[in-house]
N, CA, C and O of each residue as an XYZ file, in Angstrom:
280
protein
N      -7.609     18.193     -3.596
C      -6.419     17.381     -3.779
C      -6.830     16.054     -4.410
O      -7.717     15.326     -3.965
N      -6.026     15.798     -5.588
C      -6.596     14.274     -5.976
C      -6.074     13.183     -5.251
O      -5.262     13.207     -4.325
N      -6.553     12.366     -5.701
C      -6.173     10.426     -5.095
C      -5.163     10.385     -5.227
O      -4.957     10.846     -6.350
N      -3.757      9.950     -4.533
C      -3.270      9.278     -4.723
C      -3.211      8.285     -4.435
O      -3.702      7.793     -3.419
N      -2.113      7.336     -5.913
C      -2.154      5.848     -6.190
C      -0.801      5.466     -5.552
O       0.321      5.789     -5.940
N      -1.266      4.448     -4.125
C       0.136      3.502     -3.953
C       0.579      1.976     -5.317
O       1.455      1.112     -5.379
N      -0.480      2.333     -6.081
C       0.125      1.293     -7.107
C       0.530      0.069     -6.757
O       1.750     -0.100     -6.738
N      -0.326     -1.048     -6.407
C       0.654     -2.063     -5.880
C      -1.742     -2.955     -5.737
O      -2.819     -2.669     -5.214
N      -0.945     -4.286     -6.869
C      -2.100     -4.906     -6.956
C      -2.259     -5.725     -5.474
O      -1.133     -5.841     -4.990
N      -3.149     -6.243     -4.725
C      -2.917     -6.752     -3.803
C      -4.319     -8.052     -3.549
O      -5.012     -8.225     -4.552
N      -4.584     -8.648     -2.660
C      -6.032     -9.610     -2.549
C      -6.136     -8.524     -0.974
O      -5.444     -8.160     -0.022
N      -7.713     -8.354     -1.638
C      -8.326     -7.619     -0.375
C      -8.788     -8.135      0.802
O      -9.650     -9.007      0.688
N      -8.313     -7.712      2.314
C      -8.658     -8.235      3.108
C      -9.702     -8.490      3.834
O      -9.849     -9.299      4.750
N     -10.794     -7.356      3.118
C     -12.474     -7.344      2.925
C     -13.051     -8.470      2.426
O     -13.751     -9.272      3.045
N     -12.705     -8.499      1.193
C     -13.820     -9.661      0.251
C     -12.998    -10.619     -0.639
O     -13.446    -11.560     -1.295
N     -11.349    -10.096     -0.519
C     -10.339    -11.618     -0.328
C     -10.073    -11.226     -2.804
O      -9.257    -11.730     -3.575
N     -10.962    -10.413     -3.016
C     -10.577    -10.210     -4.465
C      -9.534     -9.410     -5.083
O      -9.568     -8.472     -4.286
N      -8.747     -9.131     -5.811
C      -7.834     -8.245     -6.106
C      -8.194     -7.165     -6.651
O      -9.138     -7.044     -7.431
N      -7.165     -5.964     -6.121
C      -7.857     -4.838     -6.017
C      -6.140     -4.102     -5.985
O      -5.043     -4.640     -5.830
N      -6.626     -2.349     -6.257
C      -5.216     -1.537     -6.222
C      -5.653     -1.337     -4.715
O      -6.715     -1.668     -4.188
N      -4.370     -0.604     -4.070
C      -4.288      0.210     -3.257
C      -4.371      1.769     -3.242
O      -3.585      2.297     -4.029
N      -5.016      2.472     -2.643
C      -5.189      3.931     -3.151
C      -5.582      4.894     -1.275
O      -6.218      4.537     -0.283
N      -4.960      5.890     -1.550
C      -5.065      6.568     -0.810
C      -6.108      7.493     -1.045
O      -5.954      8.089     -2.111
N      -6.953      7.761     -0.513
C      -8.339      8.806     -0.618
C      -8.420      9.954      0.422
O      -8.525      9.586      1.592
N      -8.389     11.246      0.186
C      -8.131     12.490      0.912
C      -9.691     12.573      1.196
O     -10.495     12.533      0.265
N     -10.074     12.687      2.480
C     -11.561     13.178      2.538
C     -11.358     14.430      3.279
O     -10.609     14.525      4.251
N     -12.067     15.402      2.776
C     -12.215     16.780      3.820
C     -13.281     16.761      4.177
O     -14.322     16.455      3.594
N     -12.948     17.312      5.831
C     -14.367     17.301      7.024
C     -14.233     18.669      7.178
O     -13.354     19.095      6.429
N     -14.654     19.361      7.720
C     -14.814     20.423      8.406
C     -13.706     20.984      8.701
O     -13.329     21.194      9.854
N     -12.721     21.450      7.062
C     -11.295     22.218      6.777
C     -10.259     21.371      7.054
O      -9.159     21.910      6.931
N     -10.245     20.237      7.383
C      -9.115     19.436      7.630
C      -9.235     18.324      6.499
O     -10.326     18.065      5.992
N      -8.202     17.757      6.172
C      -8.060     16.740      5.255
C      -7.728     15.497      5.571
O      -6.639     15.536      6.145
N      -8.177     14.274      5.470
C      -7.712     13.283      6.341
C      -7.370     11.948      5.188
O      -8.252     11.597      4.405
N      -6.483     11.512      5.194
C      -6.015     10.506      4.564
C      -6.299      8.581      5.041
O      -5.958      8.209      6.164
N      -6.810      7.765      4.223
C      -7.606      6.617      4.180
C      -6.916      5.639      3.087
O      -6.816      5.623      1.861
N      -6.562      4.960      3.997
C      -5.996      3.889      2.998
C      -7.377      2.746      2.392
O      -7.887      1.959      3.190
N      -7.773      2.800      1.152
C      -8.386      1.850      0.338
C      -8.212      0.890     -0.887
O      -7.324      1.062     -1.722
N      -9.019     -0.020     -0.932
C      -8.908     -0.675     -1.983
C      -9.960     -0.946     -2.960
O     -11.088     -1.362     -2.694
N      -9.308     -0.568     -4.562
C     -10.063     -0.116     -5.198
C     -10.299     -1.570     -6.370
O      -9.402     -2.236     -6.886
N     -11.687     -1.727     -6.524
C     -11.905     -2.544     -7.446
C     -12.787     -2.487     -8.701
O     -14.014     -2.584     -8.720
N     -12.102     -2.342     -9.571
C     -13.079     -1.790    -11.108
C     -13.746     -3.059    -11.449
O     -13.285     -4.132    -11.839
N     -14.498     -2.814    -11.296
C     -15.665     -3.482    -12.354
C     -16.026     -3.639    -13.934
O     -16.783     -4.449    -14.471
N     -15.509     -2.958    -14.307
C     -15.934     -3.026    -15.600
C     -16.414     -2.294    -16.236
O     -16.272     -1.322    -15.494
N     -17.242     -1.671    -17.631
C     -17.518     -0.335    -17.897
C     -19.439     -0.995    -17.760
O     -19.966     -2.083    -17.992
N     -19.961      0.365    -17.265
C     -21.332      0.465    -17.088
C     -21.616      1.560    -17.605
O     -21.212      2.596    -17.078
N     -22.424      1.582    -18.826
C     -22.479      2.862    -20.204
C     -21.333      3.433    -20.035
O     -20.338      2.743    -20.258
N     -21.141      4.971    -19.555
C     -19.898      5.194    -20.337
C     -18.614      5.640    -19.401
O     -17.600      6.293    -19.648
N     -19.256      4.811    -17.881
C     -18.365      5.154    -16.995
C     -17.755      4.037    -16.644
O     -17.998      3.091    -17.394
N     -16.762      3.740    -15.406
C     -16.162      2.657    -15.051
C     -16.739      2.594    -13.506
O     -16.828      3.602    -12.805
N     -17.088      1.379    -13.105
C     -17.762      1.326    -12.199
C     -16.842      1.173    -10.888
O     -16.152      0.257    -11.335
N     -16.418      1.351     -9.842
C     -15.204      1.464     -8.761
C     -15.738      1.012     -7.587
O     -16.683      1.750     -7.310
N     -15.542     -0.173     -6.437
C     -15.805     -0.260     -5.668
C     -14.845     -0.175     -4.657
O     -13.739     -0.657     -4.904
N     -15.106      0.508     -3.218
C     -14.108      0.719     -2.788
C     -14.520      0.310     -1.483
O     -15.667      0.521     -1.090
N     -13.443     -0.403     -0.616
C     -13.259     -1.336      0.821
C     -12.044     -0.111      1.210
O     -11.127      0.432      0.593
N     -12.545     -0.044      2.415
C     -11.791      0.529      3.606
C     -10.888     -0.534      4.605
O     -11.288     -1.593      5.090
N      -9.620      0.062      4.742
C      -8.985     -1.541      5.114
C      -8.233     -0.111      6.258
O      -7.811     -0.733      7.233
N      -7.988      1.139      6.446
C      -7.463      1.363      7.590
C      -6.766      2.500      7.736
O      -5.878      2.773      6.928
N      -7.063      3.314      8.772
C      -6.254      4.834      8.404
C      -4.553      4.669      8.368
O      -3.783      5.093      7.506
N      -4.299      4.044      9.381
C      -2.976      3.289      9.502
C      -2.408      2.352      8.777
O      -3.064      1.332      8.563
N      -1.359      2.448      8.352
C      -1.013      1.198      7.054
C      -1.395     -0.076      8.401
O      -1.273     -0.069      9.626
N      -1.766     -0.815      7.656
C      -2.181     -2.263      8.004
C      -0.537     -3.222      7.914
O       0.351     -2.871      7.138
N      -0.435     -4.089      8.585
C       0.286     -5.137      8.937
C       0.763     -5.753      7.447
O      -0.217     -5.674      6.706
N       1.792     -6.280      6.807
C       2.089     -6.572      5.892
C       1.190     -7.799      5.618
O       0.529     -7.969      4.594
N       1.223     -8.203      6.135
C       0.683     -9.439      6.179
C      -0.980     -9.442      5.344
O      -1.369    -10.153      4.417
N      -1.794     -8.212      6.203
C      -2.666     -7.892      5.432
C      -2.862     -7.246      4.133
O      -3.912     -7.003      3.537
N      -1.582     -7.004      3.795
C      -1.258     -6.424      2.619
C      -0.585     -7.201      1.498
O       0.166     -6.689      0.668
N      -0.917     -8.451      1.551
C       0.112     -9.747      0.666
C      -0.134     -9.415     -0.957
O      -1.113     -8.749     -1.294
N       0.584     -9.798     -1.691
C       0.382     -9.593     -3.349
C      -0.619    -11.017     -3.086
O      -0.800    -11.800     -2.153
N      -0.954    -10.905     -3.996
C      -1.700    -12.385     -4.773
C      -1.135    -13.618     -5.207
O      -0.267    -13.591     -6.080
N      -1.562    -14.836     -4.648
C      -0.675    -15.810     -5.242
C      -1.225    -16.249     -6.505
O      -0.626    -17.084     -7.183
């Protein structure tokens, strides 16, 4: 199953930089489990795009932790 994108730029509550929101499906042992993250591109490194990704919570997080950017 691919990623889905909640689309929505936000400041991360990890390292405070802006970043998307993205949902990431991991499968364990036949089950699929859903992870709310935040994704931050870097920039291109030869001929890929480099992606760093912060874990902020299986549970949507508090709005609050979820603010757009001022």
């Amino acid at each position: 199953m691919p990623e889905q994108h909640v689309s929505k730029v936000i400041k991360c509550p990890v390292c405070g930089r802006l970043g998307s929101v993205q949902i990431k499906s991991i499968p364990v042992k036949g089950r699929v489990y859903h992870y709310l993250y935040v994704a931050h591109y870097d920039g291109l490194h030869g001929q890929t795009r480099k992606v760093r990704w912060h874990y902020i919570g299986k549970k949507r997080p508090d709005r609050a932790k979820l603010s757009s950017p001022e």
